[in-house]
One Martini backbone bead per residue (centre of mass of N, CA, C, O) as a GRO file, in nm:
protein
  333
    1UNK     BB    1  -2.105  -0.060  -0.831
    2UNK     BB    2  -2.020  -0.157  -0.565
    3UNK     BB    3  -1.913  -0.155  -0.237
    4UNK     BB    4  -1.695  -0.034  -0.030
    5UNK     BB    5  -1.505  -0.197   0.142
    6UNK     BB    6  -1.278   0.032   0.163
    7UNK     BB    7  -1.319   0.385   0.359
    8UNK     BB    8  -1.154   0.687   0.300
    9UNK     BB    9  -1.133   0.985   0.508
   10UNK     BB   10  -0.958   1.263   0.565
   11UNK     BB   11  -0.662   1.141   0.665
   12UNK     BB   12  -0.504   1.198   0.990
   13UNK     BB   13  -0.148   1.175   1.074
   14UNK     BB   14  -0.017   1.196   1.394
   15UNK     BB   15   0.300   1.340   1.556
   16UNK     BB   16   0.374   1.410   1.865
   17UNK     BB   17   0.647   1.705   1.948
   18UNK     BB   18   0.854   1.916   2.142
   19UNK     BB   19   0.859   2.048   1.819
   20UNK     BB   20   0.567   1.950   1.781
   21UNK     BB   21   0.361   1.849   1.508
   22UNK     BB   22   0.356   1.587   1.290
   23UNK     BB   23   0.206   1.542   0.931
   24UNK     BB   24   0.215   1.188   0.758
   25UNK     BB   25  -0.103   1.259   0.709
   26UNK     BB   26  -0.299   1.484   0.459
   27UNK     BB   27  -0.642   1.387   0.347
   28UNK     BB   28  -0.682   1.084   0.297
   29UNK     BB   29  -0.840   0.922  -0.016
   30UNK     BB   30  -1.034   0.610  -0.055
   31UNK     BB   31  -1.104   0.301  -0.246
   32UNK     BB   32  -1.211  -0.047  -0.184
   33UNK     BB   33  -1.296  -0.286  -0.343
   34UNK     BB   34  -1.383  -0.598  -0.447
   35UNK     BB   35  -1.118  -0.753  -0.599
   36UNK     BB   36  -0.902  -0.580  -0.569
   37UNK     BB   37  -0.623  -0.361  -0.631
   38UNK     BB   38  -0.434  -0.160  -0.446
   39UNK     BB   39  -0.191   0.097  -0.525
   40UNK     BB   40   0.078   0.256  -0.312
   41UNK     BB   41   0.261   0.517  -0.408
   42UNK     BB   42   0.598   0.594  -0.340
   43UNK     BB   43   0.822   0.753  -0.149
   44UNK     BB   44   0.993   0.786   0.099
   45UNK     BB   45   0.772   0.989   0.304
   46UNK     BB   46   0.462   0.968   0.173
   47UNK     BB   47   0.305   0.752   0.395
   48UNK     BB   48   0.197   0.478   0.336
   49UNK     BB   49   0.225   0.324   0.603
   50UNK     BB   50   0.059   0.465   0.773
   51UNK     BB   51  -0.188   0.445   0.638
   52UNK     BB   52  -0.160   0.145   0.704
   53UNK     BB   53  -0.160   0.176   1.003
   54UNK     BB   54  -0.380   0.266   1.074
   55UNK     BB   55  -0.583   0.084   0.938
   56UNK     BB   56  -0.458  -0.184   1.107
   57UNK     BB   57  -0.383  -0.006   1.438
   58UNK     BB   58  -0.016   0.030   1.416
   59UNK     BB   59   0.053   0.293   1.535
   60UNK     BB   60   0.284   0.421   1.659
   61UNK     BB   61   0.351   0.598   1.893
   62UNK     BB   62   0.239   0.875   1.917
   63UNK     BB   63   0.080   0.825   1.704
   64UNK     BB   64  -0.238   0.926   1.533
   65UNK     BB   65  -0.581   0.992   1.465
   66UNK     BB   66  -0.664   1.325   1.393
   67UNK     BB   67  -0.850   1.255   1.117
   68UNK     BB   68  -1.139   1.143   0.970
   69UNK     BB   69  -1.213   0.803   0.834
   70UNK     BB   70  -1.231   0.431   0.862
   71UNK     BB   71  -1.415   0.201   0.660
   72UNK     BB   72  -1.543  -0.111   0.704
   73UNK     BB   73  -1.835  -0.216   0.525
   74UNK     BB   74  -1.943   0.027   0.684
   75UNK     BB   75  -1.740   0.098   0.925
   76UNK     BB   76  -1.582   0.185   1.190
   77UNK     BB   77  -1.239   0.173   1.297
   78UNK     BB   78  -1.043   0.435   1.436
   79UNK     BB   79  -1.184   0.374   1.730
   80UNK     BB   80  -1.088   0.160   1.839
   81UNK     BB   81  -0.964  -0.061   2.036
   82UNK     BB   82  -0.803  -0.304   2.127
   83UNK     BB   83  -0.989  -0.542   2.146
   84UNK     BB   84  -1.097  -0.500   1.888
   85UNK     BB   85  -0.880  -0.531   1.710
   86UNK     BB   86  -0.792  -0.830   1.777
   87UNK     BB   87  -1.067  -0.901   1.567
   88UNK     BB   88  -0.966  -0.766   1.318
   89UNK     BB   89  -0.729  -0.847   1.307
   90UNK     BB   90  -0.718  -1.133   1.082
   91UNK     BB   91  -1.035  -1.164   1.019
   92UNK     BB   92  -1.052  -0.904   0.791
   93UNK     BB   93  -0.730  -0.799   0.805
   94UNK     BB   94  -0.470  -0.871   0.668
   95UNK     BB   95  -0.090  -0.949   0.673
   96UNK     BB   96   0.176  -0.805   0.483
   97UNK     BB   97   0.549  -0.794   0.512
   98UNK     BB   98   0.849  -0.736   0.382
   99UNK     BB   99   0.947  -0.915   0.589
  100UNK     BB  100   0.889  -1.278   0.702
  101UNK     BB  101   1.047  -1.303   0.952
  102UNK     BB  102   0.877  -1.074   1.135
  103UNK     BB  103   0.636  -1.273   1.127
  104UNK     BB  104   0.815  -1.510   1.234
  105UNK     BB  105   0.873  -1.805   1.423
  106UNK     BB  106   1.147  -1.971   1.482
  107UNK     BB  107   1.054  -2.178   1.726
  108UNK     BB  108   0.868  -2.266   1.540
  109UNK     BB  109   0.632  -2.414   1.284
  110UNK     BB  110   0.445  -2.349   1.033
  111UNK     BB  111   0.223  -2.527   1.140
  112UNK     BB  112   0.162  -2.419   1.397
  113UNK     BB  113   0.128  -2.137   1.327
  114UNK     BB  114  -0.117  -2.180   1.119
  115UNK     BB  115  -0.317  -2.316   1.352
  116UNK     BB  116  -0.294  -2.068   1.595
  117UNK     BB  117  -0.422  -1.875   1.399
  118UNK     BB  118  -0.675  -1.995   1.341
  119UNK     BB  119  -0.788  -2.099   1.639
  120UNK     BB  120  -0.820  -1.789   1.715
  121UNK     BB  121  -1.079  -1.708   1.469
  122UNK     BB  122  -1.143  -2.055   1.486
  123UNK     BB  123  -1.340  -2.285   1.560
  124UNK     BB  124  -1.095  -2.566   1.624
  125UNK     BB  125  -0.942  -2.790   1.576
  126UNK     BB  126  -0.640  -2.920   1.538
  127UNK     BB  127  -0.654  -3.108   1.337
  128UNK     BB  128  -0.801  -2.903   1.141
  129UNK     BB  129  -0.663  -2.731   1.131
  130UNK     BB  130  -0.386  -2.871   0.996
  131UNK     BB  131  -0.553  -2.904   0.742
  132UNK     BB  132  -0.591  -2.604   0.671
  133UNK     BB  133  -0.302  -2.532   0.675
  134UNK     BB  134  -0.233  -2.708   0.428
  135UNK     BB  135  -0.422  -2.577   0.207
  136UNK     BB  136  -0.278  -2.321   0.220
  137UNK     BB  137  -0.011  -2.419   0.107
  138UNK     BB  138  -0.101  -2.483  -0.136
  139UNK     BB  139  -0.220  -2.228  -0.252
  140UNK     BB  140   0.090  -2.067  -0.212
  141UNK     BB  141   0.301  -2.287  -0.336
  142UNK     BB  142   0.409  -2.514  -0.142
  143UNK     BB  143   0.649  -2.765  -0.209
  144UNK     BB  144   0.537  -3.028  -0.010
  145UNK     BB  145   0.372  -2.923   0.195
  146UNK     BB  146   0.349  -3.187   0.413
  147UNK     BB  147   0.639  -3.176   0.472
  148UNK     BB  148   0.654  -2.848   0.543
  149UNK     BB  149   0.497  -2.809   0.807
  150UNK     BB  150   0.737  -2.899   1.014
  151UNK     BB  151   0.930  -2.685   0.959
  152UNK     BB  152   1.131  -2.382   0.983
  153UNK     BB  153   1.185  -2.107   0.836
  154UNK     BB  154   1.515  -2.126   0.814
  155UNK     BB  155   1.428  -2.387   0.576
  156UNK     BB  156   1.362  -2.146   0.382
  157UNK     BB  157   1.302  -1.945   0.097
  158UNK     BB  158   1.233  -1.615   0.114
  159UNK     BB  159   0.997  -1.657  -0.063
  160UNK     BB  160   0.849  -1.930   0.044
  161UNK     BB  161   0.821  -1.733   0.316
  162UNK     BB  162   0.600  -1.534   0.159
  163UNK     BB  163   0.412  -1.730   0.157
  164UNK     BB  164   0.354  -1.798   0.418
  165UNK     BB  165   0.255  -1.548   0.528
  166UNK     BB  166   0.018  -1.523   0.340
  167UNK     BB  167  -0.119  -1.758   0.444
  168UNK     BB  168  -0.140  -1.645   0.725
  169UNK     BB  169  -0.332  -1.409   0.636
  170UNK     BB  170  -0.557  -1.642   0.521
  171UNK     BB  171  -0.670  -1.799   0.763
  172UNK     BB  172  -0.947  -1.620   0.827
  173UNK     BB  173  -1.063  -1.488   0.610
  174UNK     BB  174  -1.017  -1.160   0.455
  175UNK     BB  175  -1.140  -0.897   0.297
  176UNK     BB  176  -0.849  -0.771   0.369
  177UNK     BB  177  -0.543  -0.681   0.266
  178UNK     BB  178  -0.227  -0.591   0.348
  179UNK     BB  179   0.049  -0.480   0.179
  180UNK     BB  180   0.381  -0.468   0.232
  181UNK     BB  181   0.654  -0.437   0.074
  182UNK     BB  182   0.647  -0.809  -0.018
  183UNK     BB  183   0.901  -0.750  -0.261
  184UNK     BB  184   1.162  -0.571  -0.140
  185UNK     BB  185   1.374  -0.871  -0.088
  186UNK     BB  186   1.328  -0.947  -0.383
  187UNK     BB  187   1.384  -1.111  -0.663
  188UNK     BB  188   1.244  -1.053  -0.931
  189UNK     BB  189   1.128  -1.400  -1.009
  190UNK     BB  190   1.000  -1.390  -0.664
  191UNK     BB  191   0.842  -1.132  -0.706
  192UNK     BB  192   0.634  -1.230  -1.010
  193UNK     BB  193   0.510  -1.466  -0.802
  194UNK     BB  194   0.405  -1.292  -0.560
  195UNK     BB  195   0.197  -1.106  -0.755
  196UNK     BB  196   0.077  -1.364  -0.888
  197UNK     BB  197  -0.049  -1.458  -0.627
  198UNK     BB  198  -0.217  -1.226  -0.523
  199UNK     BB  199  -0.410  -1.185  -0.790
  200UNK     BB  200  -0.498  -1.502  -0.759
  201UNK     BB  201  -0.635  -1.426  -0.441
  202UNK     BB  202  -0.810  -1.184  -0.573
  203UNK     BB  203  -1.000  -1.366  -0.769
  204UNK     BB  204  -1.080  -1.640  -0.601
  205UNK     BB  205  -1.190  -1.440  -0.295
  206UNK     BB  206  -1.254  -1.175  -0.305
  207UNK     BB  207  -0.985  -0.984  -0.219
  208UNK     BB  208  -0.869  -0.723  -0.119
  209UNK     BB  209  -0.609  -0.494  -0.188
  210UNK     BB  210  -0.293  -0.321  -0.033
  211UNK     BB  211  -0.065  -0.188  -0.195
  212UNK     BB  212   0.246  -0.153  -0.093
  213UNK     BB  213   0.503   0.083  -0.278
  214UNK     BB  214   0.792   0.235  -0.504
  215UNK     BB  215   0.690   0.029  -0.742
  216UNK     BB  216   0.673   0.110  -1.050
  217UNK     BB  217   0.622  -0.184  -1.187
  218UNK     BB  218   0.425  -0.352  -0.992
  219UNK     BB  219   0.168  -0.190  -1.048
  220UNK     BB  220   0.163  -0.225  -1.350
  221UNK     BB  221   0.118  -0.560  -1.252
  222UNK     BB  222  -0.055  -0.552  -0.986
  223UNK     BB  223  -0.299  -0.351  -1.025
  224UNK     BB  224  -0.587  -0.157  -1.060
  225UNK     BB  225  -0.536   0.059  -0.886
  226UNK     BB  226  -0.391   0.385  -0.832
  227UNK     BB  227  -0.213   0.593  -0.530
  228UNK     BB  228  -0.056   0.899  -0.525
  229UNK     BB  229   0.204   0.975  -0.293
  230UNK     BB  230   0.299   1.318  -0.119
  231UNK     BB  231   0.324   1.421   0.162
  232UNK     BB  232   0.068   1.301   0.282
  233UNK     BB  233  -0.080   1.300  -0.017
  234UNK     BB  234  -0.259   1.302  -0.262
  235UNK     BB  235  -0.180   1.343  -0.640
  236UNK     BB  236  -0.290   1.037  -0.790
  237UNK     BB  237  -0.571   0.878  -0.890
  238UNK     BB  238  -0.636   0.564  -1.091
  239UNK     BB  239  -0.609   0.358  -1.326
  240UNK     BB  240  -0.322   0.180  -1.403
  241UNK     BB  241  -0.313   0.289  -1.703
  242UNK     BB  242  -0.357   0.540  -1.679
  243UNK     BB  243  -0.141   0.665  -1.475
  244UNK     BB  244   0.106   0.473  -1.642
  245UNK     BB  245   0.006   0.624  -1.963
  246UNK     BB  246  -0.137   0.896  -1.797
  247UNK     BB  247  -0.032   1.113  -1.654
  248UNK     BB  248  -0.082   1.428  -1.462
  249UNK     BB  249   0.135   1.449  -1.230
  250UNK     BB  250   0.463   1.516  -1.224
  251UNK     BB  251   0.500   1.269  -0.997
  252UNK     BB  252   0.461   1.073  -1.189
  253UNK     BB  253   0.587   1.166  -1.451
  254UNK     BB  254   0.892   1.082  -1.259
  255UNK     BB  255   0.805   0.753  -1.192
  256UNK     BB  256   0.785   0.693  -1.499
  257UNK     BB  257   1.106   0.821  -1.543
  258UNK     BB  258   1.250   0.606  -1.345
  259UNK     BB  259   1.191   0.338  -1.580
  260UNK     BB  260   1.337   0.095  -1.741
  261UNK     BB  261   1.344  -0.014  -2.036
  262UNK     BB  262   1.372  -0.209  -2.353
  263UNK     BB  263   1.405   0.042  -2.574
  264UNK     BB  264   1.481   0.288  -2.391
  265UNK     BB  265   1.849   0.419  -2.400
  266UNK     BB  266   1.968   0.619  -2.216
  267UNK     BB  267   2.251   0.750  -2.112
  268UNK     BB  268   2.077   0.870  -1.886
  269UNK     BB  269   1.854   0.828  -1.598
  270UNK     BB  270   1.574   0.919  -1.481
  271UNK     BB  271   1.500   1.227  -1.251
  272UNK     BB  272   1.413   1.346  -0.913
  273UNK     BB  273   1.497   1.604  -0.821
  274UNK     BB  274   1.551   1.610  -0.495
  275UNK     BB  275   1.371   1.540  -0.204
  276UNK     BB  276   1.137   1.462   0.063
  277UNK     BB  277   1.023   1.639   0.295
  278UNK     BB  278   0.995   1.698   0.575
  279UNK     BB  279   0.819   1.721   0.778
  280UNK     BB  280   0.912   2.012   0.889
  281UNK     BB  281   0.913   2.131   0.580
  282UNK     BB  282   0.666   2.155   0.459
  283UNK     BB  283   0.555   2.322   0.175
  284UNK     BB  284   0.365   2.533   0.048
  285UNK     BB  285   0.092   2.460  -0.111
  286UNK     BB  286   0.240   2.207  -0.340
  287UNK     BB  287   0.494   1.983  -0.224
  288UNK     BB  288   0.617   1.974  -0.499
  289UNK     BB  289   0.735   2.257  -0.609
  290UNK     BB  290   1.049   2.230  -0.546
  291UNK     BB  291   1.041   1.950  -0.806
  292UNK     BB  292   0.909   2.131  -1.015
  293UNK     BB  293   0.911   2.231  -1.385
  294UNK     BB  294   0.556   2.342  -1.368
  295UNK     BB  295   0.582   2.565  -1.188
  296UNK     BB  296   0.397   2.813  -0.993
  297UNK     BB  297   0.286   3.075  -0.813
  298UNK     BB  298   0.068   2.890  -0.719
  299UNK     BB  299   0.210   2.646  -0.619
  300UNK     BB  300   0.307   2.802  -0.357
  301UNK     BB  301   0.008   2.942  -0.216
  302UNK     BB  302  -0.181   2.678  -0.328
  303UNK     BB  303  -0.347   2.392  -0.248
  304UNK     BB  304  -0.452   2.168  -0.437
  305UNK     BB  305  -0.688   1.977  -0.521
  306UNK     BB  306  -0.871   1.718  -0.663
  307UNK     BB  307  -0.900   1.677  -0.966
  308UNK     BB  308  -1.163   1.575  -1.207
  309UNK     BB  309  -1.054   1.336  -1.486
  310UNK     BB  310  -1.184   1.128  -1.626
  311UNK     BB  311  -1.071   0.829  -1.460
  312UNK     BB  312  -0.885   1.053  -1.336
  313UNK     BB  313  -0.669   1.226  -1.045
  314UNK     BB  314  -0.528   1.567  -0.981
  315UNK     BB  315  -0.325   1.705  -0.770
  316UNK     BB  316  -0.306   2.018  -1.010
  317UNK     BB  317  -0.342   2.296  -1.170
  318UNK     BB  318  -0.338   2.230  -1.457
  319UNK     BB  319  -0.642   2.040  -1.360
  320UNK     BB  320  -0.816   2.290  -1.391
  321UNK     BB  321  -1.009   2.482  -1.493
  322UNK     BB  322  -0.890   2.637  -1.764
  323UNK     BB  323  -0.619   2.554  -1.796
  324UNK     BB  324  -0.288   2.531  -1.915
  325UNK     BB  325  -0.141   2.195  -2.037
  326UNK     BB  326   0.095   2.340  -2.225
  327UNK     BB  327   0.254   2.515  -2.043
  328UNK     BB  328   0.618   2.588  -2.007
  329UNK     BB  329   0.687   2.671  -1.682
  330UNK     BB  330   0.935   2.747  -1.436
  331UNK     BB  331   1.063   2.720  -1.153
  332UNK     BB  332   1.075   2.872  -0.903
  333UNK     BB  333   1.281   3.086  -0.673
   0.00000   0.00000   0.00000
């Protein structure tokens, strides 16, 4: 197998507060190789944008990067300063976010927008740029193109529009894309042609991306593997047919038992009861224990490990050497 384009190792991101520091990624680990689709799935408050905040330098203050490392191409890139990371951030590392609309600036023309990020991070003329704008928006399926360069985001609809900011991430040819929540704007149909749009410039590209989103629907149609985050913690990595057809952490088999299909019609949908720990009152041991039905005393006392049970890994004690993953005890009182 290649070496990986992006390699994330034992990341923690703090944000200092009156009341302590607050621990919104703690310990993660992933490796993104070239041409692949890495999607990050879990609940609002599991780290997910947090990690991709890190990855590509934007976390709000007081946030900080405070251990592990992030190497892009086998480079260091967590200490960068701020000129530095302005030449990564788009040459590089490409972003698509959840709106559209905060890519895009109102007063300006998608043409014009897209010739001026060209330009910045590539010596070229007006007019080439202008031309290669042209082919962007071609590339990512928008009709009439050359009529469309001239218009300004809010005559695109919300779809267009998001076909547009890709375009955009696309413009300096980065091998590397980050897409936050890039579909949960959209409605189901042109969720996935942007989905299968996404997949066809990662393998037309080799460009690796890493998805952010909250549905295992979404990864289960366009990962190549997944990353299950809770509580700023990896539950759960593997390529994605093993992880949504055999999980192994509980939260993840809870994740894909709130997905409805159309074979089976439960009289009521499968849920995770419980929400998301807060920042201030992470439960000890393993994050999840007190909305697991197979918690047991370790998982109260003992924080587990990833144990690898290839070809995926599990941070939950079921999965450690000699467990009983037969054995169907109660969660703690």
């Amino acid at each position: 197998m290649t070496e990986p384009l992006l390699s994330v190792r034992d990341l923690r991101v703090e944000f200092p507060t009156r009341r302590g520091v607050l621990t919104a990624v703690d310990g993660v680990s992933f490796d993104i190789h070239p041409g692949e689709i890495l999607g990050v799935v879990g609940e609002s408050g599991a780290g997910k944008s947090q990690t991709g905040a890190a990855i590509i330098g934007l976390l709000e203050p007081p946030g900080r990067v405070a251990g592990g490392e992030i190497r892009l191409d086998g480079r260091r890139i967590d200490g960068l300063t701020a000129d530095q990371w302005r030449k990564v951030r788009g040459r590089e590392i490409g972003a698509v976010f959840q709106d559209p609309l905060t890519s895009l600036n109102p007063l300006y023309t998608v043409g014009r927008q897209l010739a001026e990020t060209i330009r910045t991070h590539i010596p070229m003329s007006e007019r080439a740029a202008r031309a290669r704008a042209l082919e962007l928006l071609q590339e990512v399926g928008i009709p009439g193109a050359k009529d469309r360069l001239d218009a300004y985001p809010h005559q695109f609809s919300g779809g267009m529009r998001q076909r547009v900011v890709i375009a955009l991430a696309l413009c300096a040819g980065p091998r590397l894309i980050l897409a936050d929540e890039p579909t949960t704007a959209l409605d189901v149909s042109i969720q996935a042609q942007i989905t299968a749009l996404l997949k066809r410039l990662c393998r037309e590209h080799d460009t690796a991306v890493m998805l952010i989103t909250h549905d295992m629907g979404v990864i289960a149609e366009t990962a190549d593997r997944v990353a299950v985050l809770y509580s700023g913690r990896v539950a759960e990595v593997g390529p994605v047919d093993d992880v949504v057809n055999r999980p192994r952490h509980p939260y993840t088999e809870g994740l894909m038992a709130c997905i409805p299909t159309l074979h089976a019609r439960p009289a009521r949908l499968a849920q995770i009861e419980g929400s998301m720990p807060s920042l201030r009152a992470i439960p000890t041991g393993c994050a999840f224990h007190p909305r697991c039905p197979r918690a047991h005393d370790r998982c109260v006392a003992e924080r587990p490990p990833l144990f690898e049970n290839p070809p995926s890994a599990a941070a939950c004690w079921l999965w450690a050497p000699n467990a009983d993953r037969t054995a169907a005890v109660s969660a703690p009182s």
